[in-house]
Structures are given as structure tokens and as C-alpha cells.
N, C-alpha and C positions, 0 to 999 in steps of 0.2 A: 231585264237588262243585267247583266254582268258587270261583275264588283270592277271599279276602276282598280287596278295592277299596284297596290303598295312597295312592293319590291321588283327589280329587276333579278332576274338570278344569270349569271355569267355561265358558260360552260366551257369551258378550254379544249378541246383532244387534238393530239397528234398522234397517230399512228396509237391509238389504244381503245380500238373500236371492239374489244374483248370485254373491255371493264367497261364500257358509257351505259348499255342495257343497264346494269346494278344503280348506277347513278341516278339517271333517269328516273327509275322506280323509285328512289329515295325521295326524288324531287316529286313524283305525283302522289307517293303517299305523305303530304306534308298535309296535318293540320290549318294550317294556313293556306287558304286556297285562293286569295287574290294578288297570284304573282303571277310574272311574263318569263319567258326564257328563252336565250338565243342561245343554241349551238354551234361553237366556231369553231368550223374543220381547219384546222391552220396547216394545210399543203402537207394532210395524210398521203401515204405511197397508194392507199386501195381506199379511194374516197367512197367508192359504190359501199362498202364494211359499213364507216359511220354513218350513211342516207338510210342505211336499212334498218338501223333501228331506232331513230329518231321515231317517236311515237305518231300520231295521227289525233295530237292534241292544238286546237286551236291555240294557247299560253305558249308553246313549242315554235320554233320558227331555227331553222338551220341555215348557219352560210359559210360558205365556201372561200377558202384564201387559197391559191393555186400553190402557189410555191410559199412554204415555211419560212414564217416573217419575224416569228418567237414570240415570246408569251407577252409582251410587252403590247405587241399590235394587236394579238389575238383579240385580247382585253379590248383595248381601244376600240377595234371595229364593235364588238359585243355592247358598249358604252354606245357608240355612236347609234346602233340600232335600238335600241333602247329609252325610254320614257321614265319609268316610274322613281319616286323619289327617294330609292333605296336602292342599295348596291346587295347582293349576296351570291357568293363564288363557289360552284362545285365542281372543280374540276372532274374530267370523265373517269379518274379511276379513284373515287372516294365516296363517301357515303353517308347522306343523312340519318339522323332517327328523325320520327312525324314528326316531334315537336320541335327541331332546331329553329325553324323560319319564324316562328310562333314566338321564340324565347328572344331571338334577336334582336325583333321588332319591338317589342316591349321593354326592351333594353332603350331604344330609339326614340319609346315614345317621350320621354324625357328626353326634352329642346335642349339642356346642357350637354345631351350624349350625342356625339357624333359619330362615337366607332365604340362596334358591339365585337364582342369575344368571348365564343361559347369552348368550353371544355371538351378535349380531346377523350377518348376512350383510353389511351396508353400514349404519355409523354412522348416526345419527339427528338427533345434533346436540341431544340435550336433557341437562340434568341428572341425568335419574331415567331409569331403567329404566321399559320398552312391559314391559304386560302379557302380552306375548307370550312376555319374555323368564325369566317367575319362578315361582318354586315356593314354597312356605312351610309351616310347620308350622300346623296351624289351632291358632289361638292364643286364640279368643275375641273378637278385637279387630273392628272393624266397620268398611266402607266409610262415610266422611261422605258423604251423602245432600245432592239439590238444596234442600232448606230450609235446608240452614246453607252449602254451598258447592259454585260450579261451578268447576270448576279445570281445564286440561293438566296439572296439576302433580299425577303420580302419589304422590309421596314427603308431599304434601299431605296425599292423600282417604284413606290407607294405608299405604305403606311402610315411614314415617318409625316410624310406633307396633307394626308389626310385629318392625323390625330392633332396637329399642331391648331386643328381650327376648330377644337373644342377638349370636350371630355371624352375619356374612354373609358368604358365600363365591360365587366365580365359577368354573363349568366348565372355564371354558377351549378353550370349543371354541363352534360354529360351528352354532347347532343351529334355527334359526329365522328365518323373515323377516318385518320390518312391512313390510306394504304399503301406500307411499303413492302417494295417488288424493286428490281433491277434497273426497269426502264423508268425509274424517276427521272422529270430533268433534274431536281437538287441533286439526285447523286451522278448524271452525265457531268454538271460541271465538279465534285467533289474530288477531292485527289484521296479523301477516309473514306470513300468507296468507288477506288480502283475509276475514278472517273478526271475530268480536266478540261482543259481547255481542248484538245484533239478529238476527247472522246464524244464530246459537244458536239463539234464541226462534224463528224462522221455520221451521228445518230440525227442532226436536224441538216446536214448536206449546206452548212451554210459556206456561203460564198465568196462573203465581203470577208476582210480581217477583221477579230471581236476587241474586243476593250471586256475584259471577263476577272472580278474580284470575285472571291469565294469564305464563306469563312473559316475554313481553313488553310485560308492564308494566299490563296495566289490574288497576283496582283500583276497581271497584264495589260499591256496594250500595241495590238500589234500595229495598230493604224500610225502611231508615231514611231515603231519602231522600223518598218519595212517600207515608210516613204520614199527614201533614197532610192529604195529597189523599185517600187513601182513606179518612179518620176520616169525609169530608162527603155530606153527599146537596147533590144538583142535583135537586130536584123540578123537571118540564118544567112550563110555565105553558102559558096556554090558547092564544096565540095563538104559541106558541112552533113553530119551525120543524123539520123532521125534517132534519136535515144528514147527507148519508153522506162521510165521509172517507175518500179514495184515496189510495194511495201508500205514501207513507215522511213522516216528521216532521222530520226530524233530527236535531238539538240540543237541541231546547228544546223536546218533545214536551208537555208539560203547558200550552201556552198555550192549547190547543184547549178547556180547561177553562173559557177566559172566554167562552165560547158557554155552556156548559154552566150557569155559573152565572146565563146570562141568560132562562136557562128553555128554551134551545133543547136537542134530544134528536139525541145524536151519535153513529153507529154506522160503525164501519169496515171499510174492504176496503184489505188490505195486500201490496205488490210481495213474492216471491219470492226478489226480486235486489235485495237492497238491500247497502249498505255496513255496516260494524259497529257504526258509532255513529250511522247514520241508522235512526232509532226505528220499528218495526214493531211491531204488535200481536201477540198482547194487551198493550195497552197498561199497564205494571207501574203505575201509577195509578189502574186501573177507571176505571169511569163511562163507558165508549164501549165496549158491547160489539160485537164482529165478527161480519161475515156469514161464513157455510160457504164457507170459499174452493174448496173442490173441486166448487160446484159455482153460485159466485159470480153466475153469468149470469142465470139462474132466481132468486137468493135476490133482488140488485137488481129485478128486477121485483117481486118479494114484497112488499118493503121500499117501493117507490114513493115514494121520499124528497122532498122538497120542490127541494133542491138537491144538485146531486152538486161536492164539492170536494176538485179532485184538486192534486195536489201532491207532490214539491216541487223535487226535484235531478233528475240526467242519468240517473240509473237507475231513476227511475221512469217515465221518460217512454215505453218500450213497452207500459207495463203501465195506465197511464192511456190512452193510445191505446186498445187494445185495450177498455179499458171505456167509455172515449166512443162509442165503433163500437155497444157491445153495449146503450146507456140510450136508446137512442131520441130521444121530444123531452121528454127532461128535462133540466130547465134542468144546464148545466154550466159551471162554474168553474173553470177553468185557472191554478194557481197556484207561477208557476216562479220561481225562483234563478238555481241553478249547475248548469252554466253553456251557453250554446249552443254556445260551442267545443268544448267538451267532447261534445258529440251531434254535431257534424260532423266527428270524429273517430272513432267508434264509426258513422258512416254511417247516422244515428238523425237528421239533419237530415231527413228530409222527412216526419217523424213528429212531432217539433216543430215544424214549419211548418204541419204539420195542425191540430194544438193551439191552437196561439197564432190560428192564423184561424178554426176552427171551435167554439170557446168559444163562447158566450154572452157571455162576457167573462173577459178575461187579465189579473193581475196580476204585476207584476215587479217584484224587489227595488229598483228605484234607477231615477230621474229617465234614469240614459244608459243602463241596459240597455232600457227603455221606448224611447226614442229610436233605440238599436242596430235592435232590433225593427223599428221603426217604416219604418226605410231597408230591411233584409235583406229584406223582405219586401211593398215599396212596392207598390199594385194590390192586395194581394191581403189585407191587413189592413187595416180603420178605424181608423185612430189613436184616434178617440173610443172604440174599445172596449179599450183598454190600459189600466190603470191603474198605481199605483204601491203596493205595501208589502211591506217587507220580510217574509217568511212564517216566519222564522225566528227573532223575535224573544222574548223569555223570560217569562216571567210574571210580575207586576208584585211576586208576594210575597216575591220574595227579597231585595226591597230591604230590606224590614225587620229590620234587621239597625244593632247598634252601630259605627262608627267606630272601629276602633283606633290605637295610636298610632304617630308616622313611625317605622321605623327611622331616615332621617337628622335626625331631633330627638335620636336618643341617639347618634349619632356624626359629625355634619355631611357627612356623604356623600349623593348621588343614588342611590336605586335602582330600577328598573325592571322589570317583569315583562313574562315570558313565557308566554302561555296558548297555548298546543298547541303545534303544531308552528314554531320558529322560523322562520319567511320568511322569506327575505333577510336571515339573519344565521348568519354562519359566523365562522371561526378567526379571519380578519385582524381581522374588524370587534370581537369582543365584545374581545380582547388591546385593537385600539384603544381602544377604552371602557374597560378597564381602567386602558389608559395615562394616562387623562383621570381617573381616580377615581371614574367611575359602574360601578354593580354590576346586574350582568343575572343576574338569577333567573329560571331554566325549570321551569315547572309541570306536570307528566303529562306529559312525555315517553315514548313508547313506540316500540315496533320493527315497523317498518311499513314495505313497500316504498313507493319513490319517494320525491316531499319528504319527508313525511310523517319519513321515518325517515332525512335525511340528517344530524342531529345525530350519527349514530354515528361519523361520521367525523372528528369534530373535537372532543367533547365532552372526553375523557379529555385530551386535551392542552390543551384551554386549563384546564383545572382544575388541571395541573400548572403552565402557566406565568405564571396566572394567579390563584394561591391568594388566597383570601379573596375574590376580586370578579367569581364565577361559582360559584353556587349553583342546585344542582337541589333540587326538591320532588314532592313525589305531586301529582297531580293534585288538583286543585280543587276540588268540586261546587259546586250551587249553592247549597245551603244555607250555605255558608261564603266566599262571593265577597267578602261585604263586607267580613269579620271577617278574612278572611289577606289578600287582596289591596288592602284598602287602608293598610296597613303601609309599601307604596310611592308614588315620587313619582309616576311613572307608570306606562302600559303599551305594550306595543308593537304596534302594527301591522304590516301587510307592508310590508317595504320592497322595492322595485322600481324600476324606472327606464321613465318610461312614453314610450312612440316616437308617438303618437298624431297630438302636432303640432296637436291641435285639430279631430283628422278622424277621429269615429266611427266612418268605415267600418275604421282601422286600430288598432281600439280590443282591446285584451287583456284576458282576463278579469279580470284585476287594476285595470285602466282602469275598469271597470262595476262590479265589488263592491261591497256593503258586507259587514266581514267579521264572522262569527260573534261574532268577541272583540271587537267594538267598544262592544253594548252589555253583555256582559260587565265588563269595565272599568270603563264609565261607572257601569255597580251598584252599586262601589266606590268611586267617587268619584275616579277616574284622570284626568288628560289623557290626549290619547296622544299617542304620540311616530307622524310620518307623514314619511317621505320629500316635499319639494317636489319636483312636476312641471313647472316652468313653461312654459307654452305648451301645455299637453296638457288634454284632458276626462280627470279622473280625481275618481269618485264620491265617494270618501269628504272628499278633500279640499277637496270644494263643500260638503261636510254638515259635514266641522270648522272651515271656516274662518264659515259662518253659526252652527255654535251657540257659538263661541268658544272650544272644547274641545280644539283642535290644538297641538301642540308640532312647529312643521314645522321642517326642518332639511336639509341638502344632503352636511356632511359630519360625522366625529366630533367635530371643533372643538364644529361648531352644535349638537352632543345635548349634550352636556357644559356649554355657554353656556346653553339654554331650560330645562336640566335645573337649573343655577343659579340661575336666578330664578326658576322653579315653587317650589324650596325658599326661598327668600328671602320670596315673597308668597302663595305658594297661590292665584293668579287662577286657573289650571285645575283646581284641586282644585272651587273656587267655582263656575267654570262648568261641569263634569261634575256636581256633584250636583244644577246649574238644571236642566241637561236629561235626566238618566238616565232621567225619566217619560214622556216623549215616544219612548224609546226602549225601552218594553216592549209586550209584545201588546195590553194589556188597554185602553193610549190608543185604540188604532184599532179595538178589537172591537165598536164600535158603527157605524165605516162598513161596516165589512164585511157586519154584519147587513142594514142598511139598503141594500146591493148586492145579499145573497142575495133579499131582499125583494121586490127590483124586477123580480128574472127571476121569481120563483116564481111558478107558474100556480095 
């Protein structure tokens, strides 16, 4: 008769039926041989891959979840199938030594210890212990599942409610390896490795809106945020157009809805390769359902949309190529941002040069990226076929929202915000601001390679030498832009120093922007605060210096001086809320129609 089963062992795979054979083998060469093991295919794209190498051991037993429910259910189902009175977890792409199962248990056989934790081969660098590395008593308690939360943070979705109902103890020894590769889920939702909330939704096709913390700092929820949007129908009207949406969104992915509520019927095809906070579908909003991306080429001809509009940054641009290639002569919309430098560095320049000439017609965020265009590509583009709009601008309903009141009305101080990632502000400058008595507040700050994440290097010190007038916050959404961020006298823009001289052709992408947090801010009712360029084409500061919404300045003296009479008179509080309507989607969604109009056949 065969040993009754002391441990269950868990096995997770999605779509990594490459690595499960390595797994596998680690789990049937374990010295410890009275364990059970379920394989939970959690809705792989090529399920036939993981059934083929599930072994032909009776301990072994494989099951199938059709559609990807996340790591949360996987578990659960694995638990539910499951008997014996010990938990231990190897995911498909990691790897026992013989003796882990052996060390863990023996960890357990002590009634005080309820969670065992064996040593990694090479640290990992997170807070919580890899599933690879623990054992536990089954205890009752349950993995939190993707309806309430997507996490890296193991001690989150379980741990934390396991360890609380005893001791935990550590082997002491050396008994398994995580293997890191690309297609981690820790690093799909990670933004320090080029992963996110997007890049989640793309890699497990999930459907619903996520609720997704990270430890590197995001802190989403799109179920409370996109309510509004989902509570509403967009009935199409008669003469309403059939739009397909390509690409990635970005930022402000719901502006697509002011189509939507003009009666036109919106359906998307979405990049692969997109960044973490540039919005891929299913879009957490509804209302623009997706064509079959696997077999996209065929669907688009299905689909025979009126207009195809692609869009919108540097990573979408192989993947909108590749659909312009594939639509024939349906009218197409090329609708680019950020940035061209950024494609002629990635060697994606003559794939953008395709785009921008072989549109139907091209739009581009800003008067001088139009312009930029216009020269890099002289011969071979109509300038009459470029236009101008920024594609990234926000939905006009988050205006609606109360004014609250200064912080410097309750202490006569200047304060300032920071919405993502600080540009062109580090240790000297924010100490100098301090020196002057304006206070810079950073909002969602996270950990993320390149700029993105170079606050790490200076934050913790200017907060030591800087107490009281450098303040961090969670991030922002935008249901709450107007209600926290206008609290402040202003916001900040990128500061940079532009070499231009007046000549396009030596123009930086900072020279061409206009940036995300511009009308951000202005929702709130901001100035902004903008470096002066003098003698240079630099975009934003043609667009603040006409809507009168600028707070420009050269050095700390000058921020500390415009930052005094903004609080003294509120003239840029006045002129940011003249123009904050000029600067959402919903002003310009009727040229836009009235252009899809004009190509539609």
C-alpha cells in the first residue's frame, strides 16, 4: 500500500509549458516521496504543450482552467483538488534540489511551525518569499483571487494570513531556485522591469478591470475608477461611423469614449509591446470591444471598419505598420506623439517614415512636432496632410469636480506639485526651493528603470535635509485631480534646457512635447511652472505663453518670485481654469470626426 500523501505540491503554468518538464523532474526527484501533485493549466494559449509533459505518474494529476483566472484561482482550484496536510508550491518555471520537500517538512514537524522557508540559490531582492521557497500547514485560509487583487506581493494574496496562525521557521539551507526570464508574472505587473498594469492585461488577456498594487509602488484600481463609464450605454446612431482602434492609448485611455458617445461604434486591435501604463485592451471601461488578436488580419477584413485609427507612442509604431500593410485601401489614420527620436533610436525610423507618409492622413501632438515632420521628411510627405492634436488628452469629465482650498491660504507658503515622474528636478534644485520657502510635493512616484525612476537617488535625502518642504503622496487618478491637486499654487513641468537656437532640425523631444501633466494640472486649476528657453522653438512654452497659463522662470530666485505673486493674485489659477476646456478630448472630438469623415469611402 502507498504512503498516505504528507504534502500537497501546487504547480501554477501559464503559457510556460518550456520550463514545467525542469519542474516536474525536480518534483519526482525529491527525496521525499509521499507527496501528491496537481497541475493547474490556468487558460495556456497551446494547452496540448502542458498535457504533453505532465508525466504518467500516478502523485501527478493535471487540470485544466479554460480562460486565465490568475494566480490566485489557479492556487485555489490546486487547494480544492487536493487532500494532504501540507501545502508546497512549484511553480512551472523553477526548480527543486532532492532534498527541499524533505527540509520543509521537518521544518513542520514542529506543531509551533506553521510556515516553512527554504533558502534561495541567489537572493531575489523582494520582501516576501517566491512560492518556490514555502511550505505550510493547510490551514483553511485562501489565495485573494483577481477580483479583489493583482499583486507581486506574495505576503499580500497569502502569507501574511497564513504566518499569523503560528510560527515561521527557515531551513536553513539552499534547497531551490527562482528563475528569472521575461515572462515572470512579478515582472508583467513590475514597472523596474518595463512591466504594469497593461502589460499584465496583455500577457494574461484579462478582461475585467484589475485592482493591481505593485511594490514598486502602483497603486490602482480601475473598478472604481471606470464605473461611471461602465454604468452608460453609447447606442451607435444611424449615420454613425464604425472606427477600429490600433495600438496602445496611454494615459488617458477613456477619451476614446467621446466618439463613442457621438454615436460612433469603436472596436479595437491592440500592440503586444506596449509600456505599463500605455492602455491596451480589453479596455477596463467596456464599450470598444476587441478583435481576435491571434488571428487579427482575417478579423480586420471581417470588421471592414469605416476608418482604421492607429496610434499612439514609439511602441506602437511596428505594430500599426504592420496593420497598415495588412488593411488595404481602408482609409487610415496615423495618430502619433512620442516620440520620433525615440524610433530612430530603436532603428523603427523607416517604419515611422512609412506611417507619417503613407496615412491617409497624420496627426501630431504639437504645432513643431508637425513642423519637425514636415523638414525630416521634406519630398516625401504633403504638409497639407499633417495635422495637429494632441492624442493624449483626458476626458472632459473629470473636470467636474469641487475646488478645494490653498494650502498657502492656511500657512502663506508656495506649494507645487509633482505629477509622475520629476523631470529635471533633483537634490540641488528641490534644497534650493526649499531655501526659497516653496514646497515640492511628488505624486506616484514609482521604481522604474531610467528617468522615470531617478528620484531614488536623491529623495530620501532631501527629505532629511529638507524637512517639512518635500512631500511625497500616492499617486493621483483622475477622478481626484481637481479635489488634491488643486490644494496647490502650481504644477510642474519638465524642466530642461533647450539647445535648439530656433532650428527644428536640432530640436529634442522636450523641444516638441506637450507633456501628459500639462492638462493634468490645468483640470485643477494650476499654472505651471516651465523653464524659459529664450531663443529656442520650445512647444509647450508657445502654448503657455498664448493661453497665459505659464509661470516661466530661469532660476530658483524666479520660481520662488512668480510663485509669490501667483499666491498674492491668482492670475494663473484664473487663466488655467479659462483654458483647461480647450485642453481635453472632448473640445476637438468633433474635428476629428469630421476628418474620419472625409477619408471614409
Amino acid at each position: 500500500m502507498s504512503r498516505a500523501a504528507r504534502v500537497a505540491v501546487l504547480v501554477p503554468v501559464h503559457d510556460q509549458a518550456a520550463f514545467l518538464p525542469r519542474a516536474l523532474e525536480s518534483l519526482l526527484a525529491q527525496e521525499e516521496t509521499a507527496w501528491e501533485a496537481v497541475v493547474v493549466d490556468d487558460g495556456s494559449p497551446d494547452p496540448a504543450a502542458v498535457a504533453a509533459v505532465v508525466p504518467a505518474d500516478p502523485r501527478v494529476r493535471l487540470v485544466r482552467i479554460e480562460d486565465n483566472r490568475g494566480l490566485g484561482a489557479a492556487l485555489n482550484t490546486a487547494l480544492d483538488a487536493t487532500t494532504a496536510p501540507a501545502v508546497a508550491y512549484l511553480p512551472a518555471d523553477d526548480v527543486w534540489y532532492p532534498g527541499h520537500l524533505g527540509a520543509l517538512l521537518g521544518c513542520l514537524d514542529d506543531p509551533a511551525v506553521v510556515l516553512a522557508r527554504a533558502d534561495l540559490d541567489r537572493p531575489v531582492g523582494t520582501p516576501y518569499a517566491q512560492l518556490v521557497q514555502v511550505a505550510h500547514r493547510r490551514t483553511g485560509d485562501r489565495w485573494t483571487e483577481r477580483a479583489e487583487l493583482e499583486t507581486d506581493d506574495l505576503d499580500r494574496l497569502m502569507w501574511t494570513r497564513v504566518a499569523a496562525r503560528g510560527t515561521t521557521a527557515g531551513t536553513g539551507r539552499v534547497t531551490c531556485a527562482w528563475t528569472q526570464h521575461p515572462g515572470q508574472r512579478s515582472r508583467a505587473i513590475r514597472e523596474s522591469f518595463d512591466g504594469g498594469p497593461n502589460v499584465f492585461r496583455t500577457r494574461y488577456r484579462v478582461r475585467e478591470p484589475l485592482r493591481v498594487v505593485s511594490t514598486d509602488g502602483t497603486d490602482l484600481d480601475e473598478v472604481a475608477r471606470y464605473a461611471r463609464f461602465r454604468e452608460r450605454s453609447y447606442p451607435p446612431s444611424a449615420d454613425g461611423l464604425r472606427v477600429l482602434v490600433v495600438g496602445e492609448l496611454a494615459f488617458n485611455p477613456e477619451r476614446v469614449l467621446a466618439l463613442a458617445e457621438r454615436g460612433h461604434s469603436l472596436t479595437g486591435l491592440w500592440t503586444a509591446d506596449g509600456l505599463g501604463d500605455a492602455t491596451v485592451g480589453p479596455l477596463p471601461f467596456g464599450s470598444v470591444p476587441d478583435l481576435d488578436r491571434d488571428r487579427w488580419r482575417e478579423a480586420v477584413r471581417e470588421l471592414a471598419p469605416d476608418v482604421v485609427w492607429a496610434q499612439l507612442n514609439w511602441r506602437a509604431v511596428p505594430f500599426a505598420h504592420a496593420v497598415r500593410a495588412a488593411s488595404g485601401d481602408l482609409p487610415f489614420v496615423w495618430h502619433f506623439k512620442e516620440s520620433p527620436q525615440r524610433s530612430v533610436v530603436r532603428g523603427e525610423w523607416p517604419l515611422l517614415a512609412d506611417l507619417v507618409c503613407g496615412a491617409d492622413a497624420c496627426l501630431l501632438a504639437t504645432e513643431e512636432e508637425r513642423d519637425w515632420f514636415a523638414l525630416a521628411l521634406r519630398g516625401r510627405v504633403d504638409p497639407a496632410r499633417l495635422g495637429v492634436l494632441d492624442g493624449d488628452l483626458p476626458k472632459r469629465d473629470w473636470l467636474d469636480a469641487p475646488l478645494s482650498p490653498k494650502l498657502s491660504d492656511a500657512d502663506g507658503q508656495p506649494h507645487a506639485a509633482v505629477v509622475g515622474r520629476p523631470s529635471g528636478l533633483d537634490l540641488d534644485w528641490v534644497l534650493a526651493l526649499a531655501g526659497r520657502g516653496v514646497h515640492t510635493h511628488l505624486y506616484g512616484q514609482v521604481r522604474a528603470p531610467g528617468p522615470k525612476g531617478s528620484w531614488t537617488g536623491w529623495l530620501e535625502e532631501a527629505l532629511a535635509r529638507a524637512p517639512g518642504f518635500v512631500h511625497v503622496h500616492p499617486a493621483v487618478g483622475p477622478e481626484d485631480w481637481v479635489r488634491e491637486l488643486s490644494r496647490h499654487d502650481a504644477g510642474w513641468l519638465h524642466r530642461f534646457d533647450s539647445a535648439n537656437g530656433g532650428d527644428l532640425r536640432r530640436a529634442s523631444w522636450d523641444d516638441l512635447n506637450s507633456p501628459a501633466r500639462l492638462p493634468v494640472l490645468l483640470a485643477a486649476g494650476l499654472p505651471l511652472l516651465q523653464q524659459a528657453n529664450p531663443g529656442s522653438l520650445v512647444s509647450v512654452e508657445r502654448v503657455l505663453r498664448q493661453d497665459g497659463t505659464g509661470l516661466l522662470y530661469r532660476c530658483a530666485d524666479d520660481v520662488a518670485d512668480v510663485l509669490a505673486r501667483e499666491v498674492a493674485g491668482r492670475a494663473g489659477q484664473a487663466a488655467a481654469l479659462a483654458a483647461r476646456e480647450r485642453h481635453v478630448f472632448d473640445a476637438h472630438a468633433d474635428r476629428l470626426v469630421d476628418l474620419f469623415r472625409s477619408l471614409a469611402r
